[in-house]
C-alpha positions in Angstrom: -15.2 -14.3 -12.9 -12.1 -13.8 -11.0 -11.3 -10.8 -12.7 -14.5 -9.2 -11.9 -14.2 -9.8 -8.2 -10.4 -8.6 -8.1 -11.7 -5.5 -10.4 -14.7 -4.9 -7.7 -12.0 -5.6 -4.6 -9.8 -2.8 -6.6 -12.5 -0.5 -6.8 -13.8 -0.5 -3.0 -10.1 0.3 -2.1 -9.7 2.8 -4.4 -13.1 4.4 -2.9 -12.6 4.0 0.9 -9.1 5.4 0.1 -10.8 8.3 -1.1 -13.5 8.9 1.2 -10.7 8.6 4.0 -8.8 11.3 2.7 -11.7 13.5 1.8 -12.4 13.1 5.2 -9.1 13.8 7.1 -8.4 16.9 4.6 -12.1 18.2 5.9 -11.2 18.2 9.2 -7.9 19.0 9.2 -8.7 22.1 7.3 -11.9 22.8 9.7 -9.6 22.1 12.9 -10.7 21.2 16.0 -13.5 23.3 17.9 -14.0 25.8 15.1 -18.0 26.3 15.3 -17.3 28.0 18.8 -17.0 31.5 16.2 -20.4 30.4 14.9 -21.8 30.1 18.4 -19.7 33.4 19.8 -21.4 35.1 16.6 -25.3 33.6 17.7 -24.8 35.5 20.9 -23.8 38.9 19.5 -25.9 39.1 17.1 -28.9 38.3 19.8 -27.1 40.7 22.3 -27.5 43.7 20.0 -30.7 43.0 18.9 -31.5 42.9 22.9 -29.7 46.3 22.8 -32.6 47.6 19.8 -35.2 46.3 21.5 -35.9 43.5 19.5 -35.7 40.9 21.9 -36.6 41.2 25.6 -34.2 40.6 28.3 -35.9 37.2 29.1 -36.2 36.2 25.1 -32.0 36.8 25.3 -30.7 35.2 29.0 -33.0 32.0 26.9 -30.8 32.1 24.1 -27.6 32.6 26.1 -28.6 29.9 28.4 -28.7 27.3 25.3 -25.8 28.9 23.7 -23.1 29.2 26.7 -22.4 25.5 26.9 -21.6 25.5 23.8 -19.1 27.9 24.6 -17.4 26.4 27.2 -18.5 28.3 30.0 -19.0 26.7 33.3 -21.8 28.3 34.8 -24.0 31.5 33.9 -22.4 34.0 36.2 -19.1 32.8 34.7 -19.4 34.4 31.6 -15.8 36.0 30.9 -14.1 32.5 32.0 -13.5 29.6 29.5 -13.1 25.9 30.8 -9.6 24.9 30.4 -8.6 23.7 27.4 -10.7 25.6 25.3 -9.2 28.6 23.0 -10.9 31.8 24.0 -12.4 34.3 21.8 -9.9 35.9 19.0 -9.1 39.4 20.4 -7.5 40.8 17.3 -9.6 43.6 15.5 -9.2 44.2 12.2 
């Protein structure tokens, strides 16, 4: 009986051992803040369909209003400034 319980002990290390570093890898290699490019990409993609004429100019400041805090921008008629602490968009074009 002892041997089960030491075996069973053994086992739930092994397995929180692993689930820790599953979990510090994943968000070490994900890094901090990195679905702002997902949300940066959301408002593009709804600005040019504003430009076809998909979306109406109210159906986009709705979308932009749910999607700038998300950003990190203070208020609405802030939108070129970032809240401190925050990286900013990538500028580099490839």
């Amino acid at each position: 009986m002892q041997a089960y319980v030491v075996s069973a002990v053994l086992l739930a290390l092994v397995l929180a051992a692993g689930i820790v570093a599953i979990v510090t890898i994943r968000a070490r290699w994900r890094g901090p803040g990195d679905d702002r490019g997902d949300w940066e990409k959301t408002l593009v993609t709804c600005k040019n369909l504003r430009d076809e004429g998909v979306l109406s100019e109210e159906e986009y400041r709705k979308i932009r209003t749910l999607v700038e805090p998300r950003l990190g921008i203070d208020r609405p008629g802030d939108a070129g400034r970032l809240t401190p602490g925050r990286p900013g968009p990538d500028t580099k074009r490839t």
